[in-house]
C-alpha positions in Angstrom: 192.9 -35.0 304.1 196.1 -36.8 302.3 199.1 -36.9 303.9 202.2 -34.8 302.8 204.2 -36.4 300.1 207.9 -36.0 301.3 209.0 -37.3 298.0 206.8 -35.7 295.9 207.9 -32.3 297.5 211.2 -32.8 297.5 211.5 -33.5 293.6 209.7 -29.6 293.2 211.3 -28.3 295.7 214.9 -29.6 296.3 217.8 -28.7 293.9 217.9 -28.8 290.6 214.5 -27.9 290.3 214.5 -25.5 293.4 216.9 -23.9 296.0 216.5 -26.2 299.3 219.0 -27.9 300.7 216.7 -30.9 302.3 213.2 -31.4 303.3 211.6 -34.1 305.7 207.5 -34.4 306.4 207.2 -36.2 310.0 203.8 -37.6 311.4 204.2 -35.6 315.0 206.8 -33.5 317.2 206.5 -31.5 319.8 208.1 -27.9 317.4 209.4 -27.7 314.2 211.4 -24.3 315.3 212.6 -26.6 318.4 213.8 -29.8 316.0 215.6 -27.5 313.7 216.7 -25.1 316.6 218.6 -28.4 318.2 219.9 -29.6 314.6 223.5 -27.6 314.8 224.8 -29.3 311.5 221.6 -29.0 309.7 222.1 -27.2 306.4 220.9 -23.6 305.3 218.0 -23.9 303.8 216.8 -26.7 305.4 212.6 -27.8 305.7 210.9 -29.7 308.1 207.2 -29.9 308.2 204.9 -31.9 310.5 201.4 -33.4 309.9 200.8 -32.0 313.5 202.8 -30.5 316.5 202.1 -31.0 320.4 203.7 -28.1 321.4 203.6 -25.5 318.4 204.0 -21.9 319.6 203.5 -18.8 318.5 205.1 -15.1 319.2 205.6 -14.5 323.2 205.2 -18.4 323.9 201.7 -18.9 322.9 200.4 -21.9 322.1 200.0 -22.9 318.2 197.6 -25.3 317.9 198.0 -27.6 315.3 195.4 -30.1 314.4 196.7 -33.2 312.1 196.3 -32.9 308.8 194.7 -29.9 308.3 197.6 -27.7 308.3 200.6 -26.9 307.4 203.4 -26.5 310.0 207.2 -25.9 308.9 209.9 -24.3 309.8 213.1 -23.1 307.4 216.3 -23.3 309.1 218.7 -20.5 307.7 222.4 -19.4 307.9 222.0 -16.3 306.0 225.6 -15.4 305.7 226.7 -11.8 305.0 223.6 -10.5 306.9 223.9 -8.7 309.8 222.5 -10.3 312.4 220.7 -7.1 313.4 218.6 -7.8 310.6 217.2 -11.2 311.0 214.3 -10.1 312.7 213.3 -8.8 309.3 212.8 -12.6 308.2 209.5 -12.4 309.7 208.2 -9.5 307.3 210.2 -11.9 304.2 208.1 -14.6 305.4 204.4 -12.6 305.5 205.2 -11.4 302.0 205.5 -14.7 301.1 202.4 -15.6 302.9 200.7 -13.2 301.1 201.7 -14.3 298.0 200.5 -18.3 298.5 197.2 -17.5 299.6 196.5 -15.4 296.5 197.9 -18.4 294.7 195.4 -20.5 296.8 192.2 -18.4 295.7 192.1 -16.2 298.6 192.4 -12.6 299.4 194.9 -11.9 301.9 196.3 -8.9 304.2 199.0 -8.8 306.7 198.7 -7.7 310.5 202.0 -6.4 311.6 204.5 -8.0 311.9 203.5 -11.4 310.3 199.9 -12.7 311.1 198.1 -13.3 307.5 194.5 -11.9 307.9 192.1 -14.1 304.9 188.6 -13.4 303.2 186.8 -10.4 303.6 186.5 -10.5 307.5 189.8 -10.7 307.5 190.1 -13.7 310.5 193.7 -15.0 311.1 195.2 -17.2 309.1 198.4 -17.9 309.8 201.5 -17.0 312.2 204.9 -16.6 312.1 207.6 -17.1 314.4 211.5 -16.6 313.9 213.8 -17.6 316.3 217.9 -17.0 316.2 220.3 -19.8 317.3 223.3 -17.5 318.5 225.7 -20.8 318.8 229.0 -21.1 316.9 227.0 -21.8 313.9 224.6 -18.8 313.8 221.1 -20.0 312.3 217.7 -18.3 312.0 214.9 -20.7 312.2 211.5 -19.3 311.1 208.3 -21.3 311.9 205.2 -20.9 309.7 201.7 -22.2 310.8 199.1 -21.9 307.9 195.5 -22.9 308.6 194.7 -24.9 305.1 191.8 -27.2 305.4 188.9 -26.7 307.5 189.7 -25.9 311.0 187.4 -29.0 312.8 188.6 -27.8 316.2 188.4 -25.5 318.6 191.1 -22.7 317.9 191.4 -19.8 320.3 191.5 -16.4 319.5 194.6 -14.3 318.7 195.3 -11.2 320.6 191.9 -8.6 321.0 190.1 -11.6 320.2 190.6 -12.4 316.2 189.1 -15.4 315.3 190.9 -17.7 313.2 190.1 -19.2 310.2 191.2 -21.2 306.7 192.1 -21.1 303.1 189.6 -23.4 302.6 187.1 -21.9 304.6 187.8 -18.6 302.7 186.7 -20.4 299.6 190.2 -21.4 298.6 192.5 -24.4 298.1 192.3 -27.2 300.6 195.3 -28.8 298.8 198.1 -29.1 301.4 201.1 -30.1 298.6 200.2 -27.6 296.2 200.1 -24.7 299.1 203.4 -26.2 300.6 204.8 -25.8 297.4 203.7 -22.1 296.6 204.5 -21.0 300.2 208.4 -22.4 300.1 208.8 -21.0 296.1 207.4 -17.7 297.5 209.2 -17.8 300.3 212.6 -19.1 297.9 212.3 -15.9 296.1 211.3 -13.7 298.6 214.4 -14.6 301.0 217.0 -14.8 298.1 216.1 -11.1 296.7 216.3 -9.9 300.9 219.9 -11.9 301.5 221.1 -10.5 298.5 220.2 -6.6 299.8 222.2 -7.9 303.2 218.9 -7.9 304.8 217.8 -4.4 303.4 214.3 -4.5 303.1 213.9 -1.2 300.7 217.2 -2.3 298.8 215.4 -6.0 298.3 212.5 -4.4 296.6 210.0 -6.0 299.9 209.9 -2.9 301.5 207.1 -1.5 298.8 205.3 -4.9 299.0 205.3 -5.4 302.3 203.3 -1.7 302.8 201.3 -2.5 300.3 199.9 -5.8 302.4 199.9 -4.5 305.7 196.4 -3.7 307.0 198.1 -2.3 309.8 198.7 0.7 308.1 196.4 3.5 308.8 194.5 2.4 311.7 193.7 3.9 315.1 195.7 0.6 317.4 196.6 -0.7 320.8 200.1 -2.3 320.8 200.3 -4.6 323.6 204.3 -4.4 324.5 206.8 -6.8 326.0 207.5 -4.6 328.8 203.7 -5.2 330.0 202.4 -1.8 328.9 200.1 -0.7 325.7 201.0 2.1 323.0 197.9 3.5 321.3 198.2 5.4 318.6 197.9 5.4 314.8 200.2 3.0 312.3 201.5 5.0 309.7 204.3 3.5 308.1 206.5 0.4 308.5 210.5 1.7 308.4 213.5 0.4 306.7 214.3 -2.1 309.3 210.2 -3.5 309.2 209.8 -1.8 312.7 205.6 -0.4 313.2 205.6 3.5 313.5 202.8 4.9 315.5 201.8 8.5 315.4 200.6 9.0 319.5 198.9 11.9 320.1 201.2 13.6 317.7 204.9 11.7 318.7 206.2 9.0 316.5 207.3 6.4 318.2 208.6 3.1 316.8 207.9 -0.3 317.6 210.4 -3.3 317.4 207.7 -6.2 318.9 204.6 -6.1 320.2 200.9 -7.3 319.9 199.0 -5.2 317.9 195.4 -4.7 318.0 193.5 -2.8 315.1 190.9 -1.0 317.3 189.0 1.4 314.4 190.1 3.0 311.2 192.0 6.5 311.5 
């Protein structure tokens, strides 16, 4: 598969013709998250996107694997100013939306597993991942890490959590164009973010609230959450509040959930 066109993405992509600040395509790192994470005079709104990554991650310090050329791994470095910073973990939701929205562009059907994970094709394998991470320094930053399976996975890629197989746009029948899905994914995510840093972070008043429910496959089933704390909730998902936390119904208590693992066990 071609290599990433750093030019070529910049000219769509970087002002005037879109809102980024800067954008660099390296060969190999270890993160994204961790380059931009140790970049304390990097610009809001800056990209950097890696043919491949040693030591991607995922949510609770999983590993992301990230075979070259076959994917797309970025992360967005933000300074979202006038948002609280209780809302930053919100980003993550801003980000599946926009997900969502570059895989339909790409061809493919798409769904979201609370909070972020982008379920593709009708047996709805994983996709992608997010991971958002807050730099609390004198310069506060959010940095938010997107891995998006594109081309055909050639590799070996473990399961995510209750054993959901992964899988691609291209193996979904879609686009195996890296450039063009780079270019969808950061204008979605352009639009997206702008409308939810506008609202101060305010999902419902950013008009993603709606969307977001509308994507999440979460919604309505019977799950397992697997907590931080080392215990599981089970219950059933039904609804996603103003601050993009999962509400489960269990045995009849709502309880809300702020991070967690979820595992769709059957439908309610």
């Amino acid at each position: 598969m071609a290599a990433l066109d750093a030019e070529a993405l910049r000219a769509a992509l970087l002002a005037p013709a879109g809102e980024y600040a800067a954008l660099d395509v390296v060969d190999t790192t270890g993160s994204t998250n961790a380059d931009l994470l140790a970049s304390a005079d990097a610009a809001d709104r800056t990209v950097l996107i890696a043919e491949s990554q040693t030591a991607g991650r995922g949510r609770r310090s999983r590993e992301w694997v990230s075979p070259p050329d076959s994917g797309l791994y970025l992360s967005v470095l933000l300074r979202p100013d006038g948002v609280p910073p209780a809302r930053y973990g919100s980003l993550a939701l801003v980000a599946g939306i926009a997900l969502v929205r570059a895989a339909r562009h790409a061809g493919v059907a798409a769904a979201l597993k609370w909070p972020n994970d982008l379920l593709a094709g009708a047996s709805m394998r994983k996709c992608a991942g997010v991971l958002a991470e807050v730099d609390g320094g004198q310069n506060t930053a959010v940095v938010l890490g997107i891995g998006l399976n594109v081309g055909p996975l050639g590799t070996d890629v473990p399961p995510g959590p209750g054993g959901l197989p992964a899988t691609s746009l291209a193996e979904e029948g879609g686009s195996a164009d890296r450039a063009e899905v780079a270019i969808a994914l950061l204008r979605a995510f352009d639009e997206a973010e702008r409308a939810w840093r506008g609202a101060q972070g305010d999902l419902a008043a950013a008009g993603l609230l709606a969307e977001y429910r509308s994507h999440c496959s979460t919604l309505g089933q019977r799950v397992r959450v697997e907590m931080p704390e080392g215990h599981d909730l089970q219950g059933i998902a039904i609804d996603i509040d103003t601050d993009g936390r999962l509400v489960v119904d269990a045995a009849g208590t709502a309880k809300t959930v702020s991070a967690g693992d979820v595992v769709h066990l059957r439908g309610a």
